[in-house]
N, C-alpha and C positions, 0 to 999 in steps of 0.2 A: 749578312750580319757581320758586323765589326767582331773579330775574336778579341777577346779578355786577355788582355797584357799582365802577364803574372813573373813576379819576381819570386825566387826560394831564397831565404837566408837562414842557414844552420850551420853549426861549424862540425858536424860529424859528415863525412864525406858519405858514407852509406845512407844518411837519412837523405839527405840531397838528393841520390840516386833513385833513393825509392820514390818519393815525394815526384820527381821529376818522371817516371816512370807511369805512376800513377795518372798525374795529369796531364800530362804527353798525349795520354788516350782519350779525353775528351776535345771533340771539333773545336769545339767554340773556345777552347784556350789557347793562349802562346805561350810557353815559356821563353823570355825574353836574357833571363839571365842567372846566374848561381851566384850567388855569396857568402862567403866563411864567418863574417865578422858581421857587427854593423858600420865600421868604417868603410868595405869594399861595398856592404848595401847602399849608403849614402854617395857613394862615386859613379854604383851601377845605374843608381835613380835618374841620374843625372845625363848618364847616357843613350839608356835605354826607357825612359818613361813610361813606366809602369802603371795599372791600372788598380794594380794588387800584389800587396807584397805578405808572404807568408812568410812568419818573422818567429825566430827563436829567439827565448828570453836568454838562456841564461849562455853567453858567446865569452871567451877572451877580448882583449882587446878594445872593445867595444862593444857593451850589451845589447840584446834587444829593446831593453827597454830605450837605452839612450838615443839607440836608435829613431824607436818612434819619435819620441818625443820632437826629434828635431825633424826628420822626416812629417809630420803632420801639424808641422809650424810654419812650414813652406807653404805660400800663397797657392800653387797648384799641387800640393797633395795629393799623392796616391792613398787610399786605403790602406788600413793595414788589419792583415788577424794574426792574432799570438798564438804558436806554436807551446804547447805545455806539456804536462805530464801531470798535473795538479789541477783539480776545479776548481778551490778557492784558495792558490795561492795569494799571497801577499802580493809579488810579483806582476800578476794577472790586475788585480787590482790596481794597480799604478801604471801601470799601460793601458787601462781603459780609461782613466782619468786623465794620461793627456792626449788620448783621441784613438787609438783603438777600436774599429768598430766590433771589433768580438774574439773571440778565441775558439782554438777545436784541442782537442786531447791528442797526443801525437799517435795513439792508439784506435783515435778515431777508423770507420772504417771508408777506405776510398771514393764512396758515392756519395758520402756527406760530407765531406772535406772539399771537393768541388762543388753541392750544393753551397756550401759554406760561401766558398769563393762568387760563386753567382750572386749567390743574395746582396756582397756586400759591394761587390763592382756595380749593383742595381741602384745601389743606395741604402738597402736597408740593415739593419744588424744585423748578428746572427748569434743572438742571444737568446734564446728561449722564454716565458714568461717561469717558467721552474726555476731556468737557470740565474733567470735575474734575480729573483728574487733571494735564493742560495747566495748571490754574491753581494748584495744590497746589505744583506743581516751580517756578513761576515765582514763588512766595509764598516758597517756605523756599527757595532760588536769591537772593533779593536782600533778605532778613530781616536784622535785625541777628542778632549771634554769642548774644547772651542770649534771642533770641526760644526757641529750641529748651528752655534752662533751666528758663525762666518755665511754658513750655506743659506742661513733668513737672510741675513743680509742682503746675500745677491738674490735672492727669491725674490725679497720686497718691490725689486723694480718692476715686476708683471705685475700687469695687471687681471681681474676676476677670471676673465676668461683665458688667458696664458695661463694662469696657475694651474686651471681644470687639464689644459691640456698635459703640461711638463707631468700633473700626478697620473695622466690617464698611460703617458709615455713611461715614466715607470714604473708602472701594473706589466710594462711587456706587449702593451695591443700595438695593434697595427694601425694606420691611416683611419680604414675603412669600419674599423672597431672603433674606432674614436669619435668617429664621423657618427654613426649608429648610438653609441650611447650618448653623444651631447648635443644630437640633434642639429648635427650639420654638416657640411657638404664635406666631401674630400681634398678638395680645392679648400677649402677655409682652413681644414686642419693643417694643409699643409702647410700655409701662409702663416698661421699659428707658430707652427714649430720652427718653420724659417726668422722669424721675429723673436722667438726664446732666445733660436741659436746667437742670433746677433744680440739682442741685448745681455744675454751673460757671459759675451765672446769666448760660447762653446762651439763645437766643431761636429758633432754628431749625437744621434740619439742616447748613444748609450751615458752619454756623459751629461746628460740631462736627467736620465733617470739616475745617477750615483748621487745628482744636487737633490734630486726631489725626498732622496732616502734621508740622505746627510743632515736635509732640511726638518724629517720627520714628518711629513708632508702624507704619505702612504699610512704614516701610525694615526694621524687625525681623521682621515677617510675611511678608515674602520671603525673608528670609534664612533662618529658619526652616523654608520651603517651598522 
């Protein structure tokens, strides 16, 4: 099996070592390369093409956020997960909104920080359905008044059955979960969700379920139920 290509950006030299230490010890990773900045991140991507980059938010020079953002605007994109110290930072939020597939606590402990890593080099977030929804309320809770407008808007373009899915994706479920409760194959949801992604030219799950919140979309499915 191919090892998981992982890039560390921090600008504390001690976290880097631990971090690196940490998942040094799992087979299935490479650490491919260090970075202080998101400047040296975005020169190391380039060199070293990464699979996954574990990214601090708040650097000199060049934030993590900026980083992402430009990093997962790139036609072949690595993953990225934020690095924090906060679960519902602001921060946190705006790096999952331009593509981000999830974040861990720098506190985390070492076995889930590389489960972290796996899930997202797999494809899938590593958002919890707690945790989304903790970050979902705290997103549309301190949004401007037009954010909720904007987000029908780009809703409107799916159609019955895309809508079911982007609201099933964020509730937090899985492929398989989705499959199960709308009465269809795995293979269709996926196709589903790859058809969202293109038509609201988002770039992964998570950033479908912050539209589906933004949209209000999660608060009509309750009320309904």
């Amino acid at each position: 099996m191919t090892a998981i290509r992982l890039l560390l950006v921090d600008d504390d030299p001690l976290v880097r070592a631990g971090l690196s230490l940490m998942m040094g010890g799992a087979d299935d990773l490479e650490i491919v390369g260090e970075a202080a900045d998101g400047a040296e991140a975005e020169a190391l991507v380039d060199r070293t093409r990464p699979d996954v980059v574990l990214m601090d938010i708040r650097m000199p020079t060049v934030d993590g956020l900026t980083a992402t953002e430009r990093l997962r605007a790139r036609e072949d994109a690595p993953q990225v997960v934020v690095l924090t110290t906060f679960h519902a930072d602001e921060q946190v939020l705006r790096a999952l909104r331009v593509g981000a597939a999830g974040f861990v606590l720098k506190d985390t402990p070492p076995a889930e920080i590389i489960a972290a890593v796996r899930r997202v080099a797999a494809g899938d977030p590593v958002l919890s359905p707690a945790v989304t929804r903790q970050l979902m309320r705290h997103a549309v809770g301190t949004g401007p008044d037009t954010r909720r407008t904007r987000a029908r808007e780009r809703i409107a373009v799916l159609n019955d059955r895309e809508r079911e899915v982007a609201v099933a994706v964020g509730r937090g479920l899985a492929n398989a979960e989705i499959a199960t409760g709308l009465f269809m194959s795995v293979a269709t949801v996926k196709t589903h969700v790859s058809r969202i992604l293109a038509k609201l030219d988002l770039n992964n799950r998570v950033q479908i379920a912050l539209l589906a919140y933004d949209a209000g979309l999660l608060e009509e499915e309750q009320e309904e139920h």
